[in-house]
C-alpha positions as CSV (number, residue, x, y, z in Angstrom):
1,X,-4.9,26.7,-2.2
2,X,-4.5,22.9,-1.8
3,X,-1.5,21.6,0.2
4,X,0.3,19.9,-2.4
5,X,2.4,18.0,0.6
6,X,2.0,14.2,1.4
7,X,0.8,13.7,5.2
8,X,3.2,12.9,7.4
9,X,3.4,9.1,8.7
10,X,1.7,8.1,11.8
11,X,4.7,5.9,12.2
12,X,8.0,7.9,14.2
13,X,10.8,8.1,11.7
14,X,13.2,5.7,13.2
15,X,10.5,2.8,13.3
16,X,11.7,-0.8,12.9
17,X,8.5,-1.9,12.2
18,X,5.6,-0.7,9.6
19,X,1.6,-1.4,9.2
20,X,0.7,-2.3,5.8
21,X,-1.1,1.3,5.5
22,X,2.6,3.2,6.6
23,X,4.6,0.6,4.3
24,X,2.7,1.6,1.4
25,X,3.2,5.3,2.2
26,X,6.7,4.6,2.3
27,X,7.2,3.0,-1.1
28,X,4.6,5.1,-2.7
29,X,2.1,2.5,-3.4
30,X,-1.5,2.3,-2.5
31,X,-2.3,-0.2,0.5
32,X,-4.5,-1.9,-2.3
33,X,-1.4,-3.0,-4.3
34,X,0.3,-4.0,-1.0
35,X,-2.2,-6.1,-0.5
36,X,-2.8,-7.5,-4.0
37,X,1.3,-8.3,-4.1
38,X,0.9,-10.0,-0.3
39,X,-2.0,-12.5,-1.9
40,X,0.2,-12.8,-5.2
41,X,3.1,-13.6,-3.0
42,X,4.8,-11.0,-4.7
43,X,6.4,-7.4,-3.5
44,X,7.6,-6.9,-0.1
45,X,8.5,-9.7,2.7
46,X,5.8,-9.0,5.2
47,X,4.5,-11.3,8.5
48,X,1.5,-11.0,10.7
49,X,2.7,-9.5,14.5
50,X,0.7,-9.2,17.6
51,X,-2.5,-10.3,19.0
52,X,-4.9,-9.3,16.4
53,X,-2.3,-10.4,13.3
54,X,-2.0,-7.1,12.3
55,X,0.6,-7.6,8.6
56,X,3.6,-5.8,9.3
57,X,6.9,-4.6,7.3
58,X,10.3,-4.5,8.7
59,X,11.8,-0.9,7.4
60,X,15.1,-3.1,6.7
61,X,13.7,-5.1,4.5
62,X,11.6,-2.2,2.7
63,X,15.0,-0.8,1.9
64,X,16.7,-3.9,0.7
65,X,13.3,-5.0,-1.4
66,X,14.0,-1.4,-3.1
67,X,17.9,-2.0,-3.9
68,X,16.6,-5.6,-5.4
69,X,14.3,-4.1,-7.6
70,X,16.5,-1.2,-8.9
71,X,19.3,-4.0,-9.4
72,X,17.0,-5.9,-11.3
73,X,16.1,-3.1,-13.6
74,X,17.9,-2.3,-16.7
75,X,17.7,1.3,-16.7
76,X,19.6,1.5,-13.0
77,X,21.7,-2.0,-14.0
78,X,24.0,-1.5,-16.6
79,X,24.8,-4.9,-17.0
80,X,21.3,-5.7,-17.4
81,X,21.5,-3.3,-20.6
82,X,20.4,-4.8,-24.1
83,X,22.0,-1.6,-25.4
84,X,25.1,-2.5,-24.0
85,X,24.9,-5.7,-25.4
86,X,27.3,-6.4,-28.6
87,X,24.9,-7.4,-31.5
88,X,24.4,-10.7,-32.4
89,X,25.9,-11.8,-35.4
90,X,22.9,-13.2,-37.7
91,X,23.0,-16.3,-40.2
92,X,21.3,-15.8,-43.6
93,X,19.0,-18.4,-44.1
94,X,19.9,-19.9,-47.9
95,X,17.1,-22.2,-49.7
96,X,18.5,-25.7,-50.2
97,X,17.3,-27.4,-53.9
């Protein structure tokens, strides 16, 4: 029987700071879209730490990234709603002779 369980992170839990691998564990994502949104200049704020310029993730800023996106969604936004919206009063177009 396959464990159905994700591995556990190489990172300890109470890490400031995450590799790009254990960031993408984090959010769910593959490292491949991590790095796709890092050239795009999209996703996450990352920077490059150490000698070697290994990208990192501050767990902070993971979190905050998160509470941005489900703020900017309209399904956890309410305000962002179209359905709560009134309707738009239309004007009928009339043919002019």
């Amino acid at each position: 029987m396959p464990n159905s369980l994700p591995a556990p992170s190489r990172a300890p839990i109470g890490a400031a700071f995450l590799t790009l691998k254990d960031a993408a564990e984090y959010l769910g994502l593959s490292p491949q879209t991590l790095y796709v949104w890092r050239y795009r200049r999209q996703g996450p704020p990352s920077f490059r730490m150490g000698p070697r310029g290994r990208v990192m993730y501050r767990r902070e800023t993971l979190d905050a990234w998160i509470r941005d996106q489900e703020q900017a969604d309209s399904r956890s936004n309410t305000a962002l709603n179209p359905v709560s919206i009134p309707p738009q009063q239309r004007f009928s177009r009339t043919r002019c002779a």
